[in-house]
PDB file of the backbone (N, CA, C, O) and the ligand in Angstrom, with CONECT records:
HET     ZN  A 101       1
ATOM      1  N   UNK A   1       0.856  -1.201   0.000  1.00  0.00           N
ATOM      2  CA  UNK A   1       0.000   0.000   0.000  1.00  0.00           C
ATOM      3  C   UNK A   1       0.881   1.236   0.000  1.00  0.00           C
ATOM      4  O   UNK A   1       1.433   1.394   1.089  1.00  0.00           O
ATOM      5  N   UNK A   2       1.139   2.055  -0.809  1.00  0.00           N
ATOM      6  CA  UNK A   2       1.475   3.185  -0.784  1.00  0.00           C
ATOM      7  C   UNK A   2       1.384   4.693  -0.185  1.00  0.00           C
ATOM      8  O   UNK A   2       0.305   5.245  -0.401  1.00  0.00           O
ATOM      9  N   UNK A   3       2.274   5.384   0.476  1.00  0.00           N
ATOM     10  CA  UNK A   3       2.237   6.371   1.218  1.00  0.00           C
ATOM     11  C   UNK A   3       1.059   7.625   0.451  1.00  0.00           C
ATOM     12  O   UNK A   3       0.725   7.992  -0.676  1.00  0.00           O
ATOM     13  N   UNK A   4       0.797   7.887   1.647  1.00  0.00           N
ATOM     14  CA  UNK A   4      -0.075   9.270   0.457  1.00  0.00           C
ATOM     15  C   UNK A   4       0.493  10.477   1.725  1.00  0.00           C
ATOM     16  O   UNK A   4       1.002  10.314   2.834  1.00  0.00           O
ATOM     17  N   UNK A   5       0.151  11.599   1.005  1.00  0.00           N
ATOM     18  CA  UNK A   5       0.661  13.014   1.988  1.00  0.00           C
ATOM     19  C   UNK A   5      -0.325  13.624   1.764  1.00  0.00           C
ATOM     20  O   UNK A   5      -0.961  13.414   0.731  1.00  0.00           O
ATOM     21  N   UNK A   6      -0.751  14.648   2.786  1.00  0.00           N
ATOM     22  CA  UNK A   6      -1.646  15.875   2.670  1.00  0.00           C
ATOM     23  C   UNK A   6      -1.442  16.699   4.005  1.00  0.00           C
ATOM     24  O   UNK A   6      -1.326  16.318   5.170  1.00  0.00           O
ATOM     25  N   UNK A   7      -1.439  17.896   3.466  1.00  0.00           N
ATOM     26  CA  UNK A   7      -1.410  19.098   4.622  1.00  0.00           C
ATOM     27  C   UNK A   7      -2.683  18.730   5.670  1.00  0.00           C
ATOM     28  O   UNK A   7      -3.429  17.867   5.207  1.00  0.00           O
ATOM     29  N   UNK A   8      -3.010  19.177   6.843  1.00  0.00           N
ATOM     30  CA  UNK A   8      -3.449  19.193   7.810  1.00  0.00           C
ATOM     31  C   UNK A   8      -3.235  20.612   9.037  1.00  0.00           C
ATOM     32  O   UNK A   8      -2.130  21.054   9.352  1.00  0.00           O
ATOM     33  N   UNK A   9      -4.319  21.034   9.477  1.00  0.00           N
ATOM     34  CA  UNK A   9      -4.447  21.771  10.254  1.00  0.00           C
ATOM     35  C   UNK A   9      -4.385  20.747  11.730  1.00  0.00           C
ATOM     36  O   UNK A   9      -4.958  19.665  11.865  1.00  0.00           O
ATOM     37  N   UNK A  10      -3.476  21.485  12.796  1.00  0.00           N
ATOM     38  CA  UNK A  10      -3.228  20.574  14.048  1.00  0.00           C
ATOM     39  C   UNK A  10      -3.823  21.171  14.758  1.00  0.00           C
ATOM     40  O   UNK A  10      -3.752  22.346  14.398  1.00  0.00           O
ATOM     41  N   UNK A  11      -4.600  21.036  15.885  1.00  0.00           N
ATOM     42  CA  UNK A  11      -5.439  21.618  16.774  1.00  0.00           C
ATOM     43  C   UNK A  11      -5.000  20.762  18.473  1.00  0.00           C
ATOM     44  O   UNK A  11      -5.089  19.591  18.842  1.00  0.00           O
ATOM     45  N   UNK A  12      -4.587  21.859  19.063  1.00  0.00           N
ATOM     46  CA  UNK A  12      -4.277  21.473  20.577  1.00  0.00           C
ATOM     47  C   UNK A  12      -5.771  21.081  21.396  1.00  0.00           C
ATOM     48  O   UNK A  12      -6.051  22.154  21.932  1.00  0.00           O
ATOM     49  N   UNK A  13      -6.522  20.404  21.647  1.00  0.00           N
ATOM     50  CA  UNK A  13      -7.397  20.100  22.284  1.00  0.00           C
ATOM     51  C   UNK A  13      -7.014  20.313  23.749  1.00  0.00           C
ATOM     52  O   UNK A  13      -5.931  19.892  24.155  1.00  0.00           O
ATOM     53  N   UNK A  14      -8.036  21.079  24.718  1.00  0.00           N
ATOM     54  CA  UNK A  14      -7.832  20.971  26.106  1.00  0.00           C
ATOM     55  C   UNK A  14      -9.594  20.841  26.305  1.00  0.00           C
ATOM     56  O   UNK A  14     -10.595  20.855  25.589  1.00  0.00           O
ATOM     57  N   UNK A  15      -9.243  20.710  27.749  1.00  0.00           N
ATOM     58  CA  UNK A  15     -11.112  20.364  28.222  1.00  0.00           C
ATOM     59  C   UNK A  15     -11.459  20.961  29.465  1.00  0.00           C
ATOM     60  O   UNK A  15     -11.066  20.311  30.434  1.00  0.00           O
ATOM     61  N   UNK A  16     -12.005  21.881  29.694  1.00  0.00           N
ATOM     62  CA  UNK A  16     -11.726  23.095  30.593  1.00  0.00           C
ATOM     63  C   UNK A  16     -12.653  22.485  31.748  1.00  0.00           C
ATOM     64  O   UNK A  16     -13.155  21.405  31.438  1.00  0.00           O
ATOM     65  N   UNK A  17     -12.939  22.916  32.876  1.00  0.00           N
ATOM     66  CA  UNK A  17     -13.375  21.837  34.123  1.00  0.00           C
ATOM     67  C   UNK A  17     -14.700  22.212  33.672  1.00  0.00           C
ATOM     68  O   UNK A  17     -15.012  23.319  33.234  1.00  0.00           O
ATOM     69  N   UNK A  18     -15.346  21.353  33.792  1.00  0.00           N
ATOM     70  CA  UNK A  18     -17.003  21.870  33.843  1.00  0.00           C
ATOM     71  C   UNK A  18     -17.703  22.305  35.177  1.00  0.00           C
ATOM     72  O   UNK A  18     -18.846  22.761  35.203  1.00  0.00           O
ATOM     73  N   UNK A  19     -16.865  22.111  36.352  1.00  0.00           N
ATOM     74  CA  UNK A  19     -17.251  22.848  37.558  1.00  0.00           C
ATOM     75  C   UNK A  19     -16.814  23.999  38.103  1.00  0.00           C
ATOM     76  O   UNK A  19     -17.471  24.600  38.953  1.00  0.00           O
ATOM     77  N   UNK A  20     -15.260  24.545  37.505  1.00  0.00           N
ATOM     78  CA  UNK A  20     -14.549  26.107  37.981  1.00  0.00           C
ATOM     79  C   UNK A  20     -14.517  26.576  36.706  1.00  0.00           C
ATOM     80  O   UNK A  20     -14.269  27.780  36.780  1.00  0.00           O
ATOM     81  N   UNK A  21     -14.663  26.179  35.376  1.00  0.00           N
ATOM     82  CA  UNK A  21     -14.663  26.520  34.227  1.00  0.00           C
ATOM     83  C   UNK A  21     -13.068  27.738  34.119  1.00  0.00           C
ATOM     84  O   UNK A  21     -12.945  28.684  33.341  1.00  0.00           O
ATOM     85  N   UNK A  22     -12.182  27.321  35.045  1.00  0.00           N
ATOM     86  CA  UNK A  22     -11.431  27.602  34.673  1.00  0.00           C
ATOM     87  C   UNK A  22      -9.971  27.240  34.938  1.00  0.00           C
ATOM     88  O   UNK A  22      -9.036  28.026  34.779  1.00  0.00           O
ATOM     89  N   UNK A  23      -9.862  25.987  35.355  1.00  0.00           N
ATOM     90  CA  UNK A  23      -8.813  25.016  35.271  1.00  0.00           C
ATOM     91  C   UNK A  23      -8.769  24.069  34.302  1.00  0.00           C
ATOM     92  O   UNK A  23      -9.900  23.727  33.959  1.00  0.00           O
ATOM     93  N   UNK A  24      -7.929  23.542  33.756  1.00  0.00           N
ATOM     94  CA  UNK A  24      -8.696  22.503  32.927  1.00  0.00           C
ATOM     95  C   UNK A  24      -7.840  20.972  33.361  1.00  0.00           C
ATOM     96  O   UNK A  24      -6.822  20.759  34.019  1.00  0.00           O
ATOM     97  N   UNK A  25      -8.845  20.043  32.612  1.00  0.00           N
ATOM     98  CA  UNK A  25      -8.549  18.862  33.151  1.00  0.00           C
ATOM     99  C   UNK A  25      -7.664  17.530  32.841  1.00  0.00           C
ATOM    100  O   UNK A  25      -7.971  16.596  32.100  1.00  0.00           O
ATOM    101  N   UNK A  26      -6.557  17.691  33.566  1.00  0.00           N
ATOM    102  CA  UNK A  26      -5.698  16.958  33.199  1.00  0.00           C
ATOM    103  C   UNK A  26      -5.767  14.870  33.624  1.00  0.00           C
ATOM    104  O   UNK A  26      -6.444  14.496  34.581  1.00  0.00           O
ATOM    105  N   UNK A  27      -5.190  14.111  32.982  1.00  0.00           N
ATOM    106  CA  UNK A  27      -5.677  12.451  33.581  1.00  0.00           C
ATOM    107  C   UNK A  27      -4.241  12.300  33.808  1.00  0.00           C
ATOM    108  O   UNK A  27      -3.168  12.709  33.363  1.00  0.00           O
ATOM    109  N   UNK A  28      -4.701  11.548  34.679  1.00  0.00           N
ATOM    110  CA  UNK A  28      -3.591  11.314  35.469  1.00  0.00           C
ATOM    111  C   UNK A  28      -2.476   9.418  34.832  1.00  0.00           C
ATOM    112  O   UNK A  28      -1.666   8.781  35.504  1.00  0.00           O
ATOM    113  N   UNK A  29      -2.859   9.198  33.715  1.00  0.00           N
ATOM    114  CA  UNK A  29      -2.394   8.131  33.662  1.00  0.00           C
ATOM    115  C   UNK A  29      -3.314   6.590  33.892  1.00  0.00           C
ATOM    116  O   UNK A  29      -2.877   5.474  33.613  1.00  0.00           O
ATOM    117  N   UNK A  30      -4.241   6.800  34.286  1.00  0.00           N
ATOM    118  CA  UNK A  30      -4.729   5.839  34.886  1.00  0.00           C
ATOM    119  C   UNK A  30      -5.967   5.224  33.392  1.00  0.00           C
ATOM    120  O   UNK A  30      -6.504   6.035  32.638  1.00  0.00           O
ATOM    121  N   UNK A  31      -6.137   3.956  33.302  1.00  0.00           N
ATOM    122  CA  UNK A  31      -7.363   3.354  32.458  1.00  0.00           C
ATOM    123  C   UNK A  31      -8.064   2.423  33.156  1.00  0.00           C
ATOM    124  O   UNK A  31      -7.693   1.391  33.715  1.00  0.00           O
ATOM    125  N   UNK A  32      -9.342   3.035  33.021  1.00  0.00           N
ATOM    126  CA  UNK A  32     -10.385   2.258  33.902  1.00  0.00           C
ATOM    127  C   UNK A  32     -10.896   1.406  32.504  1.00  0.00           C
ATOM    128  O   UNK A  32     -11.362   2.075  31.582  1.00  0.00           O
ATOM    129  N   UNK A  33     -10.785  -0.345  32.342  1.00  0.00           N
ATOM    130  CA  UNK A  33     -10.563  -0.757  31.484  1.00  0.00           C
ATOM    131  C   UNK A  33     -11.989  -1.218  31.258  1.00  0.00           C
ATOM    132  O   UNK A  33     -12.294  -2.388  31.488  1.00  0.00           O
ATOM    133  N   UNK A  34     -12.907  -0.301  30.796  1.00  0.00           N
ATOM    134  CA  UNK A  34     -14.678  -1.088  30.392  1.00  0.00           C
ATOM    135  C   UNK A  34     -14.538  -0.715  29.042  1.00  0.00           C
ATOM    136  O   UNK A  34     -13.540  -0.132  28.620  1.00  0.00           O
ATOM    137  N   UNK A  35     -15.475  -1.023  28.371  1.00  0.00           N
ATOM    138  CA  UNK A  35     -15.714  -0.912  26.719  1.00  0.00           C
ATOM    139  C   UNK A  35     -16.941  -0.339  26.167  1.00  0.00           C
ATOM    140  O   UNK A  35     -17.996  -0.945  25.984  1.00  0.00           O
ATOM    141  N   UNK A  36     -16.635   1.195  25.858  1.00  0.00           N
ATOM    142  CA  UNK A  36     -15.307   1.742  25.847  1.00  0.00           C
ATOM    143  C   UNK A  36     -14.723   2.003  26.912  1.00  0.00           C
ATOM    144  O   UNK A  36     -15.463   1.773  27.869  1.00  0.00           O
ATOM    145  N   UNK A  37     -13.137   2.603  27.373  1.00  0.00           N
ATOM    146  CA  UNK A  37     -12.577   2.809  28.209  1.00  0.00           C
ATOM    147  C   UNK A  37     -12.656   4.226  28.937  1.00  0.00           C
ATOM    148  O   UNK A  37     -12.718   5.322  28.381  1.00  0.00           O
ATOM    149  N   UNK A  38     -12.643   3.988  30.162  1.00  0.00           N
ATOM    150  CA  UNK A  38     -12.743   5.821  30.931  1.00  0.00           C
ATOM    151  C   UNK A  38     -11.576   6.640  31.477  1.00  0.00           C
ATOM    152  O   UNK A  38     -11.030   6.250  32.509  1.00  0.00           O
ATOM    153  N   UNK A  39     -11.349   7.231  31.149  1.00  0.00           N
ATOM    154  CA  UNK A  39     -10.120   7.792  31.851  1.00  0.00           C
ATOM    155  C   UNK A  39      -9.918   8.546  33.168  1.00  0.00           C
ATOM    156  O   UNK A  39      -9.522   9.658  32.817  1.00  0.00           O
ATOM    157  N   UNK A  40      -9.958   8.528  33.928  1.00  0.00           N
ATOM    158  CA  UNK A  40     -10.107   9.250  35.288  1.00  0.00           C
ATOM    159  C   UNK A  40      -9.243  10.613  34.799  1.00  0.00           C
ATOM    160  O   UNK A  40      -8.072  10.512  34.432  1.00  0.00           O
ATOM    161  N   UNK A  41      -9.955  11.889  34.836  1.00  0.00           N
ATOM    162  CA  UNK A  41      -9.254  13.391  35.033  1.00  0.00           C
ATOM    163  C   UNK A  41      -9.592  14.364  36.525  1.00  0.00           C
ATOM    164  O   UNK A  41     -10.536  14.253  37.307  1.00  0.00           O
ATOM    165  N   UNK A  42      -8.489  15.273  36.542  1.00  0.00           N
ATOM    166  CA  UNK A  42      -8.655  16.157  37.707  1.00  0.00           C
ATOM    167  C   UNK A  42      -8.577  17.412  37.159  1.00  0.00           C
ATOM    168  O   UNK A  42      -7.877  17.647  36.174  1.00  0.00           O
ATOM    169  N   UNK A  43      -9.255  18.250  37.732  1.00  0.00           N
ATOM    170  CA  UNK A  43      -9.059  19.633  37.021  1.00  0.00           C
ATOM    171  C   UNK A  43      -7.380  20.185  38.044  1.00  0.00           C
ATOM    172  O   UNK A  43      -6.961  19.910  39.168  1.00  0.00           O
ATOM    173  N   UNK A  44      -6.979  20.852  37.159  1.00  0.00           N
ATOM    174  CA  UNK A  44      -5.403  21.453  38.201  1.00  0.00           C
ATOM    175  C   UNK A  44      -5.626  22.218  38.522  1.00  0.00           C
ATOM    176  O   UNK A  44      -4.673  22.912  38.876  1.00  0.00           O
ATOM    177  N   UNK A  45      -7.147  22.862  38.717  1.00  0.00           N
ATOM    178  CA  UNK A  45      -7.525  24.186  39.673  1.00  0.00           C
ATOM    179  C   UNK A  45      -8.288  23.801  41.133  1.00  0.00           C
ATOM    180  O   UNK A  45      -8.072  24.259  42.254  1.00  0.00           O
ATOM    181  N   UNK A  46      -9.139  22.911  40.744  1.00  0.00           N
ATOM    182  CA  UNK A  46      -9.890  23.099  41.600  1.00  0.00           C
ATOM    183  C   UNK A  46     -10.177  21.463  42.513  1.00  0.00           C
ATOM    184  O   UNK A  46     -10.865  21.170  43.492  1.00  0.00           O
ATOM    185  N   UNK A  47      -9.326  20.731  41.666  1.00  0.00           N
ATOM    186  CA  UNK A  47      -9.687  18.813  42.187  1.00  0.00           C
ATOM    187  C   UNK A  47     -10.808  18.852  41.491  1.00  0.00           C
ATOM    188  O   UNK A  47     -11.007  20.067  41.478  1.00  0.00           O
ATOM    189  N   UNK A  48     -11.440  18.508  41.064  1.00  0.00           N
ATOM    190  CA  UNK A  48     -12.795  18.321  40.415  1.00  0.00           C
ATOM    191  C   UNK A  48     -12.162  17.178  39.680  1.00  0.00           C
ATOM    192  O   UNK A  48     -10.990  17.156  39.306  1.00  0.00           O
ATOM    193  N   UNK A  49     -13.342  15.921  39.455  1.00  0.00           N
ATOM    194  CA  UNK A  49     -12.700  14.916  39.508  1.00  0.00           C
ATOM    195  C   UNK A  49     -13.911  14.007  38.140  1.00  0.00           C
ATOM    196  O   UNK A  49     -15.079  13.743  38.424  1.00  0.00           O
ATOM    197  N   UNK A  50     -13.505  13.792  37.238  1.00  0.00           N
ATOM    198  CA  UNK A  50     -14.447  13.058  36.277  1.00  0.00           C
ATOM    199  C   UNK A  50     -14.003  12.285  35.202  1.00  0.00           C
ATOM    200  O   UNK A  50     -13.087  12.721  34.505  1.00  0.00           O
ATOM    201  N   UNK A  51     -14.665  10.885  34.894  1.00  0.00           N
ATOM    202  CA  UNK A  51     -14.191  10.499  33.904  1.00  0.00           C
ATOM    203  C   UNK A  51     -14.300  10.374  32.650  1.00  0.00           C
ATOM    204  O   UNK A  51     -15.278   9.767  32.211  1.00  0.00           O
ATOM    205  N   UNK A  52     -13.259  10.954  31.704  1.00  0.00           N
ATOM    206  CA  UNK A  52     -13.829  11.092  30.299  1.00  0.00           C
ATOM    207  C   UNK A  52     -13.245   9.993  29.472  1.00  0.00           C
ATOM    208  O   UNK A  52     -12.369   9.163  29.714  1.00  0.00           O
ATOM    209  N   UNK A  53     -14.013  10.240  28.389  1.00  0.00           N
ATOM    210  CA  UNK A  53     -14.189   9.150  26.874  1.00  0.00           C
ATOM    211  C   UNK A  53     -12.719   9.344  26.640  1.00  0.00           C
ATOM    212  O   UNK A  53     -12.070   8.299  26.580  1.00  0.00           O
ATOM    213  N   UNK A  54     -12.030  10.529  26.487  1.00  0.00           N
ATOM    214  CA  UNK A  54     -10.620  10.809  25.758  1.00  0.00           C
ATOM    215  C   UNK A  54      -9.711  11.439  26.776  1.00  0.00           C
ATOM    216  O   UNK A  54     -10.099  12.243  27.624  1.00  0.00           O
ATOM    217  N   UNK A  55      -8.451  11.011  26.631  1.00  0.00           N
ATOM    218  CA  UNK A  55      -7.364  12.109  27.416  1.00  0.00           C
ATOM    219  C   UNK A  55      -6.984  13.361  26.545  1.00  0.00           C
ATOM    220  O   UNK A  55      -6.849  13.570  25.339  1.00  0.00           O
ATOM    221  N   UNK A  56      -6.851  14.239  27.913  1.00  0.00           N
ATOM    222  CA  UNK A  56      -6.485  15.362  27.897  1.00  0.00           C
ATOM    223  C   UNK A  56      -5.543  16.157  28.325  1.00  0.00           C
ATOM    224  O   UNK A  56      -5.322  16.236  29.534  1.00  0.00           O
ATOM    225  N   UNK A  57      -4.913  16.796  27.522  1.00  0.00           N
ATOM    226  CA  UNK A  57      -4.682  17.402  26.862  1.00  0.00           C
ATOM    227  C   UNK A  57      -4.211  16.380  25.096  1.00  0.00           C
ATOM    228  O   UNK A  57      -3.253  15.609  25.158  1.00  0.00           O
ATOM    229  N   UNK A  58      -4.795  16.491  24.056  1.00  0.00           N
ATOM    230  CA  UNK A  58      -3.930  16.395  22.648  1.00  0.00           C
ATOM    231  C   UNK A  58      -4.344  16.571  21.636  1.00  0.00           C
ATOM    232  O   UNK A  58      -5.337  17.293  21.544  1.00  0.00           O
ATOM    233  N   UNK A  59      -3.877  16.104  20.692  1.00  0.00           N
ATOM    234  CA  UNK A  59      -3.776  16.431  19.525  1.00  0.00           C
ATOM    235  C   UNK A  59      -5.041  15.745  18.098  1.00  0.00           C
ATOM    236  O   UNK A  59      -5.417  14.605  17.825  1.00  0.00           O
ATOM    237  N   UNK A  60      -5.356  17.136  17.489  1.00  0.00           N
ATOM    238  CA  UNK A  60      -6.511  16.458  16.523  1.00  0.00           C
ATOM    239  C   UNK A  60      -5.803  17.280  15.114  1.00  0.00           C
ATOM    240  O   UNK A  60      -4.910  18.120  14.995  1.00  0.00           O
ATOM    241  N   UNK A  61      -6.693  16.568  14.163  1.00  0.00           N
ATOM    242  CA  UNK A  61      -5.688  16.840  13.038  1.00  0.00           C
ATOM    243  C   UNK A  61      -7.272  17.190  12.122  1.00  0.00           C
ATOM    244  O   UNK A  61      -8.199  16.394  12.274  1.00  0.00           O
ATOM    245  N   UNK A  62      -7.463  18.482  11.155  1.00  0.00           N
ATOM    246  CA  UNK A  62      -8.765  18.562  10.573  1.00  0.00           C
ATOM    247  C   UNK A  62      -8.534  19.408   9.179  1.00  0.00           C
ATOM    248  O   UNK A  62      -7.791  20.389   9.154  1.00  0.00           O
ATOM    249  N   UNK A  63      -9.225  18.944   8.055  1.00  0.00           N
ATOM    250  CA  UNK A  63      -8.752  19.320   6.654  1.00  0.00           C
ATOM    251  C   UNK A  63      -8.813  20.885   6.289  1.00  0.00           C
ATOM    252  O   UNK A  63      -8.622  21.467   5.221  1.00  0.00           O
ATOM    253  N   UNK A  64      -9.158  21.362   7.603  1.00  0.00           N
ATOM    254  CA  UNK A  64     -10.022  23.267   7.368  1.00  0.00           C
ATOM    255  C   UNK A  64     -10.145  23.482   8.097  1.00  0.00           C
ATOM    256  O   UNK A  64     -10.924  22.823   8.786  1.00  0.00           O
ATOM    257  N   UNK A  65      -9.361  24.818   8.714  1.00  0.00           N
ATOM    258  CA  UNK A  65      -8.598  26.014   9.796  1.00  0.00           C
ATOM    259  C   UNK A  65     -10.024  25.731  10.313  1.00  0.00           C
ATOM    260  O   UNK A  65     -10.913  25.355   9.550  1.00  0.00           O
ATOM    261  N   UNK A  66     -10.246  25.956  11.864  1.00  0.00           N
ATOM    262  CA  UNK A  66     -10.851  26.000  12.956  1.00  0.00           C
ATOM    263  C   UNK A  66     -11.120  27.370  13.509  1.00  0.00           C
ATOM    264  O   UNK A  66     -10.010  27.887  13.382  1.00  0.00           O
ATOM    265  N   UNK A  67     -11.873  28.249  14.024  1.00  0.00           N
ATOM    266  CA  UNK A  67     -11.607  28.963  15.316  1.00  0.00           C
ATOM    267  C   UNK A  67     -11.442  28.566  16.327  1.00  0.00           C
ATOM    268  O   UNK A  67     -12.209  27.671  16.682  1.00  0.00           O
ATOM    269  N   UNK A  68     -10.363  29.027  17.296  1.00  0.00           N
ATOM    270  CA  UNK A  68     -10.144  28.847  18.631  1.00  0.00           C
ATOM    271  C   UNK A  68     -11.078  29.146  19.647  1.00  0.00           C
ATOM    272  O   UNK A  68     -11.287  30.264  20.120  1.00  0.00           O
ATOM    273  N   UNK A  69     -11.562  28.215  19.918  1.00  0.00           N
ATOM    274  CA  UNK A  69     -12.889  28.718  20.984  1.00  0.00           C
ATOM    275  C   UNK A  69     -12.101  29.570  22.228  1.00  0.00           C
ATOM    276  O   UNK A  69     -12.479  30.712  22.492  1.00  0.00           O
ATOM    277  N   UNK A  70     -11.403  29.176  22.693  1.00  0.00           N
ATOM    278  CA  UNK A  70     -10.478  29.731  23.981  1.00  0.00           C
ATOM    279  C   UNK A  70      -9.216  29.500  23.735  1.00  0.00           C
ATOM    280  O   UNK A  70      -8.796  28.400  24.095  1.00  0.00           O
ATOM    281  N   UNK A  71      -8.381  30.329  23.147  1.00  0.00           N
ATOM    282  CA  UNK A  71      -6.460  29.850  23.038  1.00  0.00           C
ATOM    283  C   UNK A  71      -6.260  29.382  24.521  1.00  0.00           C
ATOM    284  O   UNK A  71      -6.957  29.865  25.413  1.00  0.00           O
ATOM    285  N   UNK A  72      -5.268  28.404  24.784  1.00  0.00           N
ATOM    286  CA  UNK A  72      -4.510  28.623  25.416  1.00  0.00           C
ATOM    287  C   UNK A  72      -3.426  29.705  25.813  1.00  0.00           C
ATOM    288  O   UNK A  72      -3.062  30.361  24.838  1.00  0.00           O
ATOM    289  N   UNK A  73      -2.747  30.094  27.159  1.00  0.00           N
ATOM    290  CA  UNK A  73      -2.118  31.102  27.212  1.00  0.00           C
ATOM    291  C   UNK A  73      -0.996  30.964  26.424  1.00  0.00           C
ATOM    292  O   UNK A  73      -0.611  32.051  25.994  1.00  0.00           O
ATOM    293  N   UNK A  74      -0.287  29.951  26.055  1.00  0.00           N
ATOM    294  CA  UNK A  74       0.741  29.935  25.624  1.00  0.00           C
ATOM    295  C   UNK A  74       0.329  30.398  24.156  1.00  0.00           C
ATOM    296  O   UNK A  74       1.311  30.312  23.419  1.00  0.00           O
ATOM    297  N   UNK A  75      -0.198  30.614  23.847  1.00  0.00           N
ATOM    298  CA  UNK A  75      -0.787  31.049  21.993  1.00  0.00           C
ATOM    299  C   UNK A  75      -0.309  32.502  21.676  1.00  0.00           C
ATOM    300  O   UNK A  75       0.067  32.998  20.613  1.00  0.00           O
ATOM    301  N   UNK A  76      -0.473  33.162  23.240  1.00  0.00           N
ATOM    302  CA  UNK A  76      -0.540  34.550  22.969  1.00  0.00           C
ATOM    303  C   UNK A  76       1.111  34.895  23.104  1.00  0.00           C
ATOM    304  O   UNK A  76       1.424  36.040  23.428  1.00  0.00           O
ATOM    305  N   UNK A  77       1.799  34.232  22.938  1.00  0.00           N
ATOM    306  CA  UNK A  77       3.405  34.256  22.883  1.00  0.00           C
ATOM    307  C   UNK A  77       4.179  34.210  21.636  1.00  0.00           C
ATOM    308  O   UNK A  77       3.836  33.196  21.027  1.00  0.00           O
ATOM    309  N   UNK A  78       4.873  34.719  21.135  1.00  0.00           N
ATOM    310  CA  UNK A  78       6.306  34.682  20.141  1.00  0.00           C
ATOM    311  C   UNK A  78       6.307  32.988  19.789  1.00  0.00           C
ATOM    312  O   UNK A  78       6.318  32.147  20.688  1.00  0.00           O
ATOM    313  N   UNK A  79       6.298  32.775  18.885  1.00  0.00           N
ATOM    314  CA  UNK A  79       7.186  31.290  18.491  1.00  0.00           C
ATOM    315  C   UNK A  79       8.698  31.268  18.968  1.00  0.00           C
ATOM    316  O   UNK A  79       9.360  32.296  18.827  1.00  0.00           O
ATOM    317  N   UNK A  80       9.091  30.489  19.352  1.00  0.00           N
ATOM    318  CA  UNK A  80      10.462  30.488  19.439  1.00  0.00           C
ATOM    319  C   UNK A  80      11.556  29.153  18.490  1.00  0.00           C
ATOM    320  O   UNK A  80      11.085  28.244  17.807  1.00  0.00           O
ATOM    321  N   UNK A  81      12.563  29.328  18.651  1.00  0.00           N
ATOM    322  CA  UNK A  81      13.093  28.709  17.752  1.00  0.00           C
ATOM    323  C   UNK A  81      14.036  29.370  16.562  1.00  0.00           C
ATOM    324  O   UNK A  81      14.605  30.462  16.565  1.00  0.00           O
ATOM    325  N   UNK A  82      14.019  28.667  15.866  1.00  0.00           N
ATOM    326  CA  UNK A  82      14.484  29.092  14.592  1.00  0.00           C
ATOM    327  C   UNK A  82      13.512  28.618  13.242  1.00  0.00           C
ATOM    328  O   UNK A  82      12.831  27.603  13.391  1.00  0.00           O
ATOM    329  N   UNK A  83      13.460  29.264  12.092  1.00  0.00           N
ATOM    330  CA  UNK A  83      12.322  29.191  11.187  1.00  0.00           C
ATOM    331  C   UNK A  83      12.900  27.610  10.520  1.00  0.00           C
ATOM    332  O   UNK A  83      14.049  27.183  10.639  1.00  0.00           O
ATOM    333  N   UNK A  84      11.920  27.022   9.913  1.00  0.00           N
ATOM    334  CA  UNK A  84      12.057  25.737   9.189  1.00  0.00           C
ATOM    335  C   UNK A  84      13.208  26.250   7.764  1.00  0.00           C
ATOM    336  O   UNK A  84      13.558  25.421   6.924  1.00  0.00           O
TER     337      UNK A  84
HETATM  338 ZN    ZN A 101     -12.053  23.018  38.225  1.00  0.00          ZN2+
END
């Protein structure tokens, strides 16, 4: 089967607490193994404690630019590095 290529827009996914709505919720590693599987998360603000379908914080990939519902803070910063 042969390679194929195509550009892609990358999108940082986060999942903001649904109880302080303003920590968001990180998993700690853990798989609660039912089918499908749950992931145990904590918000890093507030402990708030729930389990979701997907971990969080990552990465989604979509054929056509998005708006940012909420940047992250780090968005509003300089790139750093050096250019490609
Ligand atoms: Zn919270």
């Amino acid at each position: 089967m042969p390679r194929t290529y195509e550009s892609r827009y990358a999108f940082a996914v986060d999942y903001l607490c649904d109880k302080c709505n303003e920590g968001y919720m990180r998993w700690g590693g853990m798989t609660l193994t039912t089918n499908p599987p749950w992931y145990p998360h904590v918000c890093d603000k507030c402990d708030h404690q729930e389990n979701m379908r997907e971990t969080y914080p990552h990465m989604e990939y979509r054929s056509k630019p998005l708006k940012a519902r909420r940047a992250p803070e780090f968005d509003s910063t300089e790139p750093q590095g050096e250019p490609l």
